[in-house]
C-alpha positions as CSV (number, residue, x, y, z in Angstrom):
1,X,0.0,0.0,0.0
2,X,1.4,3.3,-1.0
3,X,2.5,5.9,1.8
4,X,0.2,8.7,2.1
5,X,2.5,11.6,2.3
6,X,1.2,14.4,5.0
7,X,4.2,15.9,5.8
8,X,4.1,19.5,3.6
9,X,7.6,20.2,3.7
10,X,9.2,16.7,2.1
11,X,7.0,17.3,-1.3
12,X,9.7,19.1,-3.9
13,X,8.3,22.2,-6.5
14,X,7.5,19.6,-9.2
15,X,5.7,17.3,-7.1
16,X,3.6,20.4,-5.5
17,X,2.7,21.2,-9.1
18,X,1.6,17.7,-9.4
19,X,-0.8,18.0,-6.9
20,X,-2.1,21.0,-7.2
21,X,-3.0,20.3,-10.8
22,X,-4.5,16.8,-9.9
23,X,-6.5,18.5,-7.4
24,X,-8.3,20.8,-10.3
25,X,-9.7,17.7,-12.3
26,X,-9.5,16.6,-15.6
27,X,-10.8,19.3,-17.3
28,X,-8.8,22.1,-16.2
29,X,-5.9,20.4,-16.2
30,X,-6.2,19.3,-19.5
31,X,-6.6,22.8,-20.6
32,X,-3.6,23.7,-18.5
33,X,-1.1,21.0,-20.4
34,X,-2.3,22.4,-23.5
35,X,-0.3,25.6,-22.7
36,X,2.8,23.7,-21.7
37,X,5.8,22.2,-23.9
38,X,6.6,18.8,-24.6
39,X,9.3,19.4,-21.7
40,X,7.1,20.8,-18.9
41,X,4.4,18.0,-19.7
42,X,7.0,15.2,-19.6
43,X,8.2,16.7,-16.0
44,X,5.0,17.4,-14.4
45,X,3.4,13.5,-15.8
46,X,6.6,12.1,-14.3
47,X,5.7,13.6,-11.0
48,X,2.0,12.8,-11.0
49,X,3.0,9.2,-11.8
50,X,5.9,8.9,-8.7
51,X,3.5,11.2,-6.5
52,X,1.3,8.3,-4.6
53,X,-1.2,9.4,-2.0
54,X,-1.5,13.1,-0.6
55,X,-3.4,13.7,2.5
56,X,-6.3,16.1,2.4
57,X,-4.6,18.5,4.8
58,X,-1.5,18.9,2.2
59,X,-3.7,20.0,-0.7
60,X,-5.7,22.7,1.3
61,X,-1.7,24.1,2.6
62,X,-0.7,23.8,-1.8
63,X,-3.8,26.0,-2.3
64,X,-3.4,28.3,0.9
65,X,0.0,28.6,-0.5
66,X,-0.7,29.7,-3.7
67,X,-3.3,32.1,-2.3
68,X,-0.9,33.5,-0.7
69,X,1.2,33.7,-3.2
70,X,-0.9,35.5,-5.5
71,X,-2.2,38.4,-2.6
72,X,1.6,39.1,-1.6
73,X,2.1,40.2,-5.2
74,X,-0.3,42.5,-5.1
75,X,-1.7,42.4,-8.6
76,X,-1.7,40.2,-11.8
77,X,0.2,41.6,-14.4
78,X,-1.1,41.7,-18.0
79,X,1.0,43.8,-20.8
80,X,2.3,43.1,-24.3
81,X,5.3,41.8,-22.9
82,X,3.7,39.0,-20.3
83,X,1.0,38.1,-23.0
84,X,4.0,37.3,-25.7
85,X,5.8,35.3,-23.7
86,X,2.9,33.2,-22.6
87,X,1.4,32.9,-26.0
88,X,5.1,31.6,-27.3
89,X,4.6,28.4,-25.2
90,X,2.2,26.8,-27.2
91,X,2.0,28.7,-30.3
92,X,4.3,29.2,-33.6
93,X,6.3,32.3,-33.2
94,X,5.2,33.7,-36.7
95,X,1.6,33.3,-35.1
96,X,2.4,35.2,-31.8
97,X,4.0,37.7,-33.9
98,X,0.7,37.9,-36.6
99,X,-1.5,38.0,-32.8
100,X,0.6,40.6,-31.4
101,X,0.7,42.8,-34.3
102,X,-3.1,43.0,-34.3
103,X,-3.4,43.5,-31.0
104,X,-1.1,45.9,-30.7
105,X,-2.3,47.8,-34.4
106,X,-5.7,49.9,-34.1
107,X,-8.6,48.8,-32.3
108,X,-11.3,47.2,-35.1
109,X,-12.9,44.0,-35.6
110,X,-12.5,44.0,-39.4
111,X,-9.4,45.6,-41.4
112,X,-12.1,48.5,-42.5
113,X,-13.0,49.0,-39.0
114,X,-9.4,49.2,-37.8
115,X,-8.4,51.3,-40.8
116,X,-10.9,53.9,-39.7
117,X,-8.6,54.4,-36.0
118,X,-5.5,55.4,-38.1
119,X,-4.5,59.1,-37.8
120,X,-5.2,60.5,-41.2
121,X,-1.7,61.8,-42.1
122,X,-0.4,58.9,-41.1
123,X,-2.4,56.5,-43.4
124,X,-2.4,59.2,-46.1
125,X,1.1,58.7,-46.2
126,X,1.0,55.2,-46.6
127,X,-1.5,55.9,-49.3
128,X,0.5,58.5,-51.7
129,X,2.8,55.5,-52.8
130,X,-0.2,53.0,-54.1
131,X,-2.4,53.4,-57.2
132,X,-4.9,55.9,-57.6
133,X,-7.3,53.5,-57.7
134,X,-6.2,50.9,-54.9
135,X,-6.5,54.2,-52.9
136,X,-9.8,54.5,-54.3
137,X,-11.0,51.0,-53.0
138,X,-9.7,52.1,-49.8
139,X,-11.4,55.3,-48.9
140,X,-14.8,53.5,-50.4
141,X,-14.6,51.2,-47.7
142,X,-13.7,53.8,-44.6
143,X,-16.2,55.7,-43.2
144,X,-16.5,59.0,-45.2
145,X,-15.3,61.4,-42.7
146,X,-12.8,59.8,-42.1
147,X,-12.0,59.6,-45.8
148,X,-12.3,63.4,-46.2
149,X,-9.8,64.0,-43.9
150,X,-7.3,61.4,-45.8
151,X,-8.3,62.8,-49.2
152,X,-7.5,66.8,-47.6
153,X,-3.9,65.7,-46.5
154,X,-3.2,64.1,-49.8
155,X,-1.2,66.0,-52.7
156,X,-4.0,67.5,-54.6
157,X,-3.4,66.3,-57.8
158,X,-3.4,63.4,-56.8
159,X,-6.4,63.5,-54.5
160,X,-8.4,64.7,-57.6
161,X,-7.0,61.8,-59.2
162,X,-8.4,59.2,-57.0
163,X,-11.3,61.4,-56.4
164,X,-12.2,60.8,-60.2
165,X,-11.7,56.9,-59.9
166,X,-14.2,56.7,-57.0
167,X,-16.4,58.4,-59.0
168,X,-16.3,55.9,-61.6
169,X,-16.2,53.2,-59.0
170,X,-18.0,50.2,-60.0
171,X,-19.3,47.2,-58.0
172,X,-15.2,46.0,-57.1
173,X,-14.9,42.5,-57.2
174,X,-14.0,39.9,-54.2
175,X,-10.6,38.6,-55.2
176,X,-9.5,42.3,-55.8
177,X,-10.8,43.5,-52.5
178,X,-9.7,40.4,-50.7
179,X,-6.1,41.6,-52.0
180,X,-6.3,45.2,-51.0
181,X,-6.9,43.7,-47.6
182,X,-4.2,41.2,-47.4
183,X,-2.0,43.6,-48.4
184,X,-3.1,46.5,-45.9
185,X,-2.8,43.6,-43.2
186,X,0.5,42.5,-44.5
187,X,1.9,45.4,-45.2
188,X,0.3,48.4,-43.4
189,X,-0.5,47.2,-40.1
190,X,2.0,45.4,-39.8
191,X,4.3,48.3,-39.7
192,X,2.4,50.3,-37.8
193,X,2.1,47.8,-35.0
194,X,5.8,47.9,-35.2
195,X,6.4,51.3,-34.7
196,X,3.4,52.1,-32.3
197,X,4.6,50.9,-29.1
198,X,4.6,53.8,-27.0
199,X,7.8,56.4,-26.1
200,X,8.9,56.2,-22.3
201,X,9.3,59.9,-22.4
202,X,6.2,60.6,-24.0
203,X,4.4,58.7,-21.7
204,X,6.1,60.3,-18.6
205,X,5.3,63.6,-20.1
206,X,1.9,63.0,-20.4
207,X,2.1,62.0,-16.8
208,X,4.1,65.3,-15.4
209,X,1.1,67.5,-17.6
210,X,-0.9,65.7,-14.8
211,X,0.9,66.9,-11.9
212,X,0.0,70.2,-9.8
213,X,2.6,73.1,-10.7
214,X,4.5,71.8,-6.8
215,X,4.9,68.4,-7.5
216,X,6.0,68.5,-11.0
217,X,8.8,71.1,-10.1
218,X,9.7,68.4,-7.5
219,X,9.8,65.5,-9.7
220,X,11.5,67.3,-12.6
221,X,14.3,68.8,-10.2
222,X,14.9,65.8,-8.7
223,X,15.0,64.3,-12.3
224,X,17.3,67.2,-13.4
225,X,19.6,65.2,-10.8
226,X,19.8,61.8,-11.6
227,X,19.4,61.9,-15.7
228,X,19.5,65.5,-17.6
229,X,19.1,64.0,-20.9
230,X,15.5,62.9,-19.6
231,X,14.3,65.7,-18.0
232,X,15.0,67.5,-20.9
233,X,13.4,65.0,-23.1
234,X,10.1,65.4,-21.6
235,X,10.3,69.1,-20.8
236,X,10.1,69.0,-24.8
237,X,7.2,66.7,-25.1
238,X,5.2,67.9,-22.5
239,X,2.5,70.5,-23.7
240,X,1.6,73.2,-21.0
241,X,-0.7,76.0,-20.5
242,X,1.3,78.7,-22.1
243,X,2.3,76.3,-24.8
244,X,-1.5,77.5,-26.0
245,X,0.4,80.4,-27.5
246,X,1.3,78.4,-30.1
247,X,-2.1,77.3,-31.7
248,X,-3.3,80.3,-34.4
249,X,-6.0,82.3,-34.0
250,X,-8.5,80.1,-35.7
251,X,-7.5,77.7,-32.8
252,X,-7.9,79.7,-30.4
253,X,-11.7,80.3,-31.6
254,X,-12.1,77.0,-32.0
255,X,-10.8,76.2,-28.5
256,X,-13.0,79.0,-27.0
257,X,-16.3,77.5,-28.0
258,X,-15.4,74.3,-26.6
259,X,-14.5,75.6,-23.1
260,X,-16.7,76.9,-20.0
261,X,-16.2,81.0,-19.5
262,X,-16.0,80.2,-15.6
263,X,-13.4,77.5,-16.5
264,X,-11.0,80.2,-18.6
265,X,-11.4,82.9,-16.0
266,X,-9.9,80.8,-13.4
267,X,-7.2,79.2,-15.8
268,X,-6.0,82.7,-16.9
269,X,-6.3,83.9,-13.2
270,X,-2.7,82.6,-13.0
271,X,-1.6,82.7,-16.7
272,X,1.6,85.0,-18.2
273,X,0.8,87.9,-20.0
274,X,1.5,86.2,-23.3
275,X,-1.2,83.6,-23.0
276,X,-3.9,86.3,-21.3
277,X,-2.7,89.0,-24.5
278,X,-3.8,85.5,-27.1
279,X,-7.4,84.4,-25.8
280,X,-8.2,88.7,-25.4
281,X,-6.8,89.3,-28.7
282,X,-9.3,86.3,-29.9
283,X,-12.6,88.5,-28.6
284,X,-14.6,90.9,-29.4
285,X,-14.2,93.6,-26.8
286,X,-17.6,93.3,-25.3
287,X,-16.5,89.7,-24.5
288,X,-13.1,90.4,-23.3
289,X,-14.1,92.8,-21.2
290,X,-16.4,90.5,-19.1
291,X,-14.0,87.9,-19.0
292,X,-11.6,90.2,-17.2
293,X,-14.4,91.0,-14.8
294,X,-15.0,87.1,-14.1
295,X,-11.3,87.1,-13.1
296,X,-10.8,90.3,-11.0
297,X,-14.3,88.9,-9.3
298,X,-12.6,85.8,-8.1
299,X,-10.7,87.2,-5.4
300,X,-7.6,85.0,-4.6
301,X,-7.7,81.5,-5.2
302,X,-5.5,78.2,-4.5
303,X,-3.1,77.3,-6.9
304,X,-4.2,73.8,-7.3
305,X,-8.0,75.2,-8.8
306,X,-5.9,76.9,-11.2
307,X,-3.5,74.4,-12.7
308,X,-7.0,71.7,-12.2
309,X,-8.9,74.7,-15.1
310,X,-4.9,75.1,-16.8
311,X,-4.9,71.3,-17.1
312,X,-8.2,70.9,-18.4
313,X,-8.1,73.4,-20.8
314,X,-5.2,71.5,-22.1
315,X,-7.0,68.6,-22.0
316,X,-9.3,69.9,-24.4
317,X,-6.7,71.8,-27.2
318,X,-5.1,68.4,-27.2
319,X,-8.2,66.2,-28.1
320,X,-9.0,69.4,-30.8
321,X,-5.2,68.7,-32.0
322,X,-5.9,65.0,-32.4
323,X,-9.0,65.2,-34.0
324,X,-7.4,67.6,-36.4
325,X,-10.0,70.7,-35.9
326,X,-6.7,72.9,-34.7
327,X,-3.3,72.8,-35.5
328,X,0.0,73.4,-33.2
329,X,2.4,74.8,-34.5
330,X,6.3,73.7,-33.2
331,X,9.3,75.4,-31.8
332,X,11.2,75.3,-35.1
333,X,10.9,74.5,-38.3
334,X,8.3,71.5,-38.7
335,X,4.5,73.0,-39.0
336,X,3.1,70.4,-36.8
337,X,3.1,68.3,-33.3
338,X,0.9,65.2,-33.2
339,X,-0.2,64.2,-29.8
């Protein structure tokens, strides 16, 4: 008769995992060999087979332990990175890589769908080098605003060109369409998912635009310190209140319908003179002059309401920049920043 082992300590990490799984049943542990390799399975069979009788008692401590396990760690962890690695344990790499792409490419059920949450410029320029009419195909199956706005950033003659062929646009047929797809997905997104994964620095900079005026001179200072080429790596991707002077007039108008009066009088209660001189300049004196009444009616106020309006405000210009109703212009030469 085989010895019933009840003494916790004596079982080694394999024969723990033995247990543990045996003590899930069939079904789940059939779906957990499926994401294990030929060696793991070979390992953890070997120990099932050797592992003879466990008492009750050990199995609750193997689950007590890997409750407690799991609550010292605070969290599970899902990212690209985690979800890669796991996937590469039972799957083909080109297969992970084909998953990973996608998930990591625009959010869309189908090609068309996805196509429709690329940034305009960026697909237009993906667009200029194909034919006039694949392009055509293309912007037949987005959704029409979004097509506009490919069609406006396109060279012009060659926007009127395609233009013309979806004018002419028959029925297309399925093996051409079906190519055009492939293609997008092969080519395209592929690329894109490449290239997408996000900046450190532009990341961290969206996160010091978040912090009150106190703690982001704190931060940066201390940054200053320990890595200069970083603090001044985000001190040029961040985007602040009296960056607003850069956005044109038409921006500004733009930006002032889509803001609360209350909220800009307390925002500009603690604004430089530049920034002040560029929403005024925007107005028409009736509505400049009660805006300057809003803010001398305030009386003092704490700094954090201010940078809370500053920050929202920015908020705003930067969803208007993304959405391509305003345009920022940039510290030298290029005409543009894309958030």
């Amino acid at each position: 008769m085989a010895r019933v082992k009840d003494d916790y300590k004596t079982l080694s990490g394999p024969q723990k995992a033995a247990a543990f799984m045996l003590a899930l049943g069939e079904q789940q542990l059939a779906k957990l060999f499926k994401s294990m390799d030929d060696t793991e399975i070979r390992d953890l069979s070997q120990a099932m087979a050797t592992l003879g009788t466990i008492d009750v008692s050990v199995a609750e401590r193997l689950f007590m332990e890997f409750a407690d396990q799991l609550s010292s760690s605070g969290s599970l962890v899902g990212s690209f990175d985690s979800t890669e690695r796991l996937l590469l344990k039972f799957m083909p790499t080109d297969r992970v890589d084909q998953i990973m792409e996608e998930i990591r490419g625009p959010a869309g059920r189908t090609m068309w769908d996805k196509l429709g949450n690329v940034n305009e410029t960026v697909l237009a320029n993906y667009l200029r080098n194909e034919y006039p009419q694949t392009v055509a195909v293309v912007l037949s199956k987005i959704k029409p605003d979004h097509a506009a706005r490919v069609l406006a950033v396109l060279p012009e003659n060659f926007a009127m060109e395609v233009v013309m062929r979806m004018l002419r646009m028959e029925v297309v047929q399925k093996d051409i369409l079906d190519h055009v797809e492939r293609t997008l997905r092969n080519e395209f997104m592929t690329n894109l998912a490449r290239t997408s994964r996000r900046d450190s620095h532009e990341m961290m900079a969206e996160i010091f635009n978040n912090f009150d005026r106190n703690t982001e001179g704190r931060f940066m200072t201390a940054l200053e310190e320990r890595n200069r080429d970083a603090a001044d790596r985000i001190k040029q991707l961040m985007f602040t209140f009296d960056d607003l002077i850069r956005i044109d007039a038409t921006g500004i108008q733009v930006l002032l319908r889509k803001i609360e009066r209350d909220q800009l009088a307390l925002a500009l209660k603690g604004a430089g003179e530049a920034v002040k001189d560029l929403f005024f300049s925007n107005m028409s004196e009736r509505a400049g002059k009660m805006l300057k009444e809003d803010i001398e009616a305030l009386g003092p106020v704490r700094l954090r309401e201010v940078d809370e309006a500053q920050a929202a405000i920015v908020g705003v210009a930067k969803a208007l920049a993304e959405a391509g109703e305003i345009v920022v212009s940039g510290s030298g030469d290029r005409d543009e920043i894309v958030f």
